[in-house]
N, C-alpha and C positions, 0 to 999 in steps of 0.2 A: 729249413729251420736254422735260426744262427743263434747261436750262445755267445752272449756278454759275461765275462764275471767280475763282479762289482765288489770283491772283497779284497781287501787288503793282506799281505803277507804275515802269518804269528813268525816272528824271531827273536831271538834272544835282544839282540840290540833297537827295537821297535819302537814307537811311540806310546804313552801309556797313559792314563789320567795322571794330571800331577799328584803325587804321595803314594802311586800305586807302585809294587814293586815289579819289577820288569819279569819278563816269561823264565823260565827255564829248560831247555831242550837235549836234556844229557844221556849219550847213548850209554844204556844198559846193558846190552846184551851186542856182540862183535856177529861179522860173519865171519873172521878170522880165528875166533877165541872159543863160538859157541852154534856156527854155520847158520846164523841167523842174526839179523837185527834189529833191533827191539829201541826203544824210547822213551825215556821217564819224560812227560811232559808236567812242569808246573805254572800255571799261570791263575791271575784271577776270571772271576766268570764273565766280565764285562772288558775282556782285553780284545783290543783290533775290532775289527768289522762283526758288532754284536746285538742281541738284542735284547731289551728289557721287556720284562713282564710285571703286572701289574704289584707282584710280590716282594718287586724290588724295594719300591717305597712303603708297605701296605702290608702287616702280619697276618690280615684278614684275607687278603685278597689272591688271584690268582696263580699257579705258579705255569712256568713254560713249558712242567710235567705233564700237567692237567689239561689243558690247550691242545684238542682236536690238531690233527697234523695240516686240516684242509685251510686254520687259522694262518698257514705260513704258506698259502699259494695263494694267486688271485691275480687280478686284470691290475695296470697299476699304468700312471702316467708321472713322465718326470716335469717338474714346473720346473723353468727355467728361474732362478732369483742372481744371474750373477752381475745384474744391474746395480746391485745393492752392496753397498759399498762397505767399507769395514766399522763395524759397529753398528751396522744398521737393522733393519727390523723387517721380517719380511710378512708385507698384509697382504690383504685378501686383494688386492689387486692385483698382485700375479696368479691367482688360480683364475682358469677359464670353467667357469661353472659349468658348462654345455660339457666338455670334457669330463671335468674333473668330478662333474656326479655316479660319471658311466665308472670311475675307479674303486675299486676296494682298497690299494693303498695309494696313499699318496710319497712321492721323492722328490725332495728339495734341492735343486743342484745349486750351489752357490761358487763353486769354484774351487772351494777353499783346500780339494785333498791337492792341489798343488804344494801347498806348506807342509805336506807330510814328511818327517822325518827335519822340520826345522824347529825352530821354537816359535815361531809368527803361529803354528798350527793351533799352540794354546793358547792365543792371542783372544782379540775382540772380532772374532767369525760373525756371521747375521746370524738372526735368529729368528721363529716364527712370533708374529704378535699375537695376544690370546683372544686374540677374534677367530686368527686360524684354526688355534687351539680349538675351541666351540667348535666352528666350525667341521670338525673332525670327528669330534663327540656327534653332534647333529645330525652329520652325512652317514653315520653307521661306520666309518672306515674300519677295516680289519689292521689297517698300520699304518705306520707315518715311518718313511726315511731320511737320514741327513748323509751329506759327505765332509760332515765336521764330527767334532769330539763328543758334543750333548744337543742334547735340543734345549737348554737353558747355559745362559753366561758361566763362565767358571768361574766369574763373581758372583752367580748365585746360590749361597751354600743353601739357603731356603728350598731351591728344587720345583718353582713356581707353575713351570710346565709342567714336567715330571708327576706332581702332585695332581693339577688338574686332571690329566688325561687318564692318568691310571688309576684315580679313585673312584671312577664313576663304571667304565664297560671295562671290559676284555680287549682294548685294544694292545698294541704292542708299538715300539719304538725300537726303530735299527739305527743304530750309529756308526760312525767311520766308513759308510761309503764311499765308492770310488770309479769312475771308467763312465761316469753318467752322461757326459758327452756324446757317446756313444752309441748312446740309445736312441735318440730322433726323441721326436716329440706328440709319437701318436701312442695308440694304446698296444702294450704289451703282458705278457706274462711274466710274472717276477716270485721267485722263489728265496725263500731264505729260509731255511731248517736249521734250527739251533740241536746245541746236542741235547740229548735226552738223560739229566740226571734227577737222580730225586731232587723234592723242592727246588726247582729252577728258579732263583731270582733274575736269572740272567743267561745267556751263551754266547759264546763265536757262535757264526752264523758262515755257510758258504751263499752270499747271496751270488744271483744270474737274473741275468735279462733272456727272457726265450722272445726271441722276433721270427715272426714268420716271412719268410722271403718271396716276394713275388716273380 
């Protein structure tokens, strides 16, 4: 068995959504001071490698509390999209149906966590067309992953993906993925457990790729 982990670093100095305020990681307690050490953590619920639940957009709708823990495992294939150039859209012709039915999630690799830690990162990334969208909805997926900042433009304050997928099932959306290369392009195990607080709109998530080794 080999572990990939596809999550990004939380640190104070990180990347964030633009207007989001940055993490905070200030030691509490010394092992010099108090023979132990301790951590005040502040950040928001959608910082670094995280995932939305349907309650993010939706007062009515699910929270990541609520969400069976079996929601956050499952068979999962990466579509390769880094054909797709900046601004561009990624359709249903990069999913290999034959494949990508046997998935419960789907992960979009487009390239783009190269720009982590520049400003291109909040740029004009690809994005899914709402065919995929549908398409996602249709297939039953338990989740959709990116290795970018949203699955909608950061000129979309509307939220048009976001909206779609989450007001209809229970699925979920992981953002800021990373290390997708790394995966191959057959079918794996993929985990991402958010943390567990009351009404979850959102969490860090420690996502992994489990690949079984031949």
């Amino acid at each position: 068995m080999k572990i990939i982990d596809l999550t990004q670093l939380i640190a104070a100095d990180m990347p964030v959504y633009p207007g989001t305020e940055q993490p905070k990681l200030t030691v509490a307690n010394t092992i010099e001071k108090d023979g132990f050490r301790e951590t005040l953590i502040t950040f928001y619920s959608h910082t670094g490698t995280h995932m939305d639940a349907p309650f993010h957009i939706y007062a009515d709708r699910t929270s990541l509390d609520a969400l069976p823990a079996e929601q956050f495992v499952g068979k999962a294939l990466v579509i390769d999209c880094t054909d797709v150039g900046e601004g561009g859209t990624i359709g249903m012709e990069h999913i290999d149906k034959a494949m990508a039915d046997q998935a419960e999630f789907l992960i979009f690799r487009t390239g783009w966590d190269r720009y982590w830690g520049q400003e291109k990162y909040f740029g004009e990334y690809p994005v899914v067309s709402m065919e995929v969208c549908q398409y996602l909805l249709d297939s039953q997926k338990k989740g959709v992953g990116f290795d970018v900042i949203g699955i909608d433009p950061v000129s979309d304050g509307n939220l048009t993906r976001h909206k779609m997928l989450l007001s209809q099932r229970d699925i979920v959306i992981i953002e800021n993925l990373t290390n997708l290369d790394k995966v191959g392009g057959g079918l794996f195990t993929f985990a991402a457990l958010p943390l567990k607080y009351q009404s979850a709109d959102g969490a860090p998530v420690r996502a992994v790729a489990i690949l079984e080794e031949s």
